[in-house]
C-alpha positions in Angstrom: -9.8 22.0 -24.4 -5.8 22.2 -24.2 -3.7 19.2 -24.2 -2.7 20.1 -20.7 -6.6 20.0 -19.4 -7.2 17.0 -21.3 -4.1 15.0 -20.1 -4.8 16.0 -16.7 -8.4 14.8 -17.2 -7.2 11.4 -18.3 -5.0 10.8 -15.3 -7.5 12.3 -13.0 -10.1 9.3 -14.6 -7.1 6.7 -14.4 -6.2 7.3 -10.3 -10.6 7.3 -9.9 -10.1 3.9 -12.6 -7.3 2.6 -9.8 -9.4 3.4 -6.7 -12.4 1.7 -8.1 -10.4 -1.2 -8.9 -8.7 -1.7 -5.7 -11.8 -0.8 -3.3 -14.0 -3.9 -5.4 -11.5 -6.2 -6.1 -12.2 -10.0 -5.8 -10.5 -12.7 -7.4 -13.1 -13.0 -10.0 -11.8 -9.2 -11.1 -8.2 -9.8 -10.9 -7.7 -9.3 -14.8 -9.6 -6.4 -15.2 -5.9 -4.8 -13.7 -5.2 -4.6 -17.5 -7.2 -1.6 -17.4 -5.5 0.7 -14.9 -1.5 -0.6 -15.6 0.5 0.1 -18.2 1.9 -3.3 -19.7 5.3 -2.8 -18.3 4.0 -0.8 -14.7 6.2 -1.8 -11.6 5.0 -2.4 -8.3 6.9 -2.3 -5.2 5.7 -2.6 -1.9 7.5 -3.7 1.7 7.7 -7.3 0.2 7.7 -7.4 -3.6 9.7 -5.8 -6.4 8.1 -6.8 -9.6 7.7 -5.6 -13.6 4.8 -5.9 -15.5 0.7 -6.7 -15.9 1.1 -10.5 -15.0 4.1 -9.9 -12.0 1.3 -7.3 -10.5 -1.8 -9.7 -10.8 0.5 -12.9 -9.6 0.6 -10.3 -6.3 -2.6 -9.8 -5.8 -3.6 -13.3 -6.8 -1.5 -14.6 -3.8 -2.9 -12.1 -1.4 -6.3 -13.8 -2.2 -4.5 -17.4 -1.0 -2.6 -16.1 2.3 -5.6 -13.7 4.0 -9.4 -14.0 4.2 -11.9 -10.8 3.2 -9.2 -8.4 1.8 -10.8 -4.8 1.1 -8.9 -1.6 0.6 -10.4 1.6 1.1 -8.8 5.1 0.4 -8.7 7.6 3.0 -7.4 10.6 0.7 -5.6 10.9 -2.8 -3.7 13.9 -4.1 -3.1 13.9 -7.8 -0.5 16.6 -9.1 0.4 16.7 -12.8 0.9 12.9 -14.2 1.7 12.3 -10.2 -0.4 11.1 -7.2 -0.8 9.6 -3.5 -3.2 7.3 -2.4 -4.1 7.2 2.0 -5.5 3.8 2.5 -6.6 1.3 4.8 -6.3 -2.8 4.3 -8.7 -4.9 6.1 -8.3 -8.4 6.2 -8.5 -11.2 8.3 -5.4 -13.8 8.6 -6.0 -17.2 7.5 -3.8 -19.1 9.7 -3.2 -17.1 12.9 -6.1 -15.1 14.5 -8.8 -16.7 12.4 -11.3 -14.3 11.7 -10.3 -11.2 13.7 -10.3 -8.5 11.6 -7.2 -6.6 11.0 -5.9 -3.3 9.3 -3.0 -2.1 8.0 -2.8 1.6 6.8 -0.2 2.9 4.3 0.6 5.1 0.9 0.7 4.4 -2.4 2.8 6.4 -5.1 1.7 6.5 -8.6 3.6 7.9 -11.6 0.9 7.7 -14.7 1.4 7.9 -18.7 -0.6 11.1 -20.2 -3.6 8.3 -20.6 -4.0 7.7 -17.3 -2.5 4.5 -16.5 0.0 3.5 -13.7 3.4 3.4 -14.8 5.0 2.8 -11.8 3.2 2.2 -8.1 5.3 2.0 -4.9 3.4 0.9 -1.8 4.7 2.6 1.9 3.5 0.8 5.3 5.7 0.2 8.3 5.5 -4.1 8.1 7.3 -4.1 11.5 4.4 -2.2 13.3 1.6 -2.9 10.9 2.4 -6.5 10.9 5.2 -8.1 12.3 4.4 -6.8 15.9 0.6 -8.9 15.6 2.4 -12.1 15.2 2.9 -14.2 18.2 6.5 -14.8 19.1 7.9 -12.4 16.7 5.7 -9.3 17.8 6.1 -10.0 21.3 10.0 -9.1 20.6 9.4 -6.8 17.9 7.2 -4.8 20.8 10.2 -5.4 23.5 12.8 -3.3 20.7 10.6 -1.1 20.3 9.7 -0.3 24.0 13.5 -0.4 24.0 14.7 1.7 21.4 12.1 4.2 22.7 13.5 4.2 26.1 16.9 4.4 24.9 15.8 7.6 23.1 14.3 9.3 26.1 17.6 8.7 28.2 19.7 10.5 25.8 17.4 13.2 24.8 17.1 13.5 28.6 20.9 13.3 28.6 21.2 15.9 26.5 18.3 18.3 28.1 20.7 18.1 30.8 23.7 19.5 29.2 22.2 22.6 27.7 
């Protein structure tokens, strides 16, 4: 087998490593993250810019205190060369507002992987304003209200400019 096969091989295994990890993890496997991230990985997502192992777990570890019955589940993944994107879907139930009702957010995930297979960098995309922000009380109703706004805006000047041509 060529270097090439077996690199790709390894980084294949690591992103199935990564899903496995994410779509079973419970607070009892928080360390087993060790084993998809390189030490010095970096994780970014809509609210956290952070280096290293113990920054990532210290993430996820809060997650468990601030939501109830977190589960990710992966929609699709496309793994090109030492490169790949994760589709998935977070379910979880807020712990303070809404008790119990089921929520999901759906986003991306960027990986960049060593020739081994683990996650060198990993940079979470979701839209926190629609995903989020807009199921809060007070702050969605006007995050709704801009949005309903802006999008109105839009169709007056696109129908502005329909008019001109």
């Amino acid at each position: 087998m060529s270097n090439m096969h077996a690199t790709s091989a390894q980084v294949q295994a690591g992103v199935d490593r990564l899903i496995h990890f994410y779509e079973h993890l419970t607070t009892q496997k928080l360390d087993l993250i060790h084993t998809c991230y390189a030490p010095q990985a970096r994780f970014k997502d809509p609210f956290n810019d952070v280096q290293g192992v113990t920054h990532i777990r210290q993430v996820f570890a809060h997650m468990f205190t601030t939501v109830d019955n977190p589960r990710f589940v992966v929609t699709e993944r496309l793994v090109q060369g030492q490169r790949a994107f994760l589709a998935w879907e977070f379910h979880f139930s807020m712990r303070r507002w809404r008790k119990g009702v089921p929520q999901c957010i759906q986003g991306g995930t960027f990986l960049r992987l060593d020739t081994t297979g683990m996650v060198l960098e990993h940079r979470d995309y979701w839209d926190a304003a629609q995903e989020l922000y807009e199921k809060l009380p007070i702050v969605g109703a006007l995050m709704r209200c801009m949005r309903r706004a802006g999008a109105a805006r839009a169709c007056h000047q696109i129908a502005g400019l329909l008019r001109y041509t």
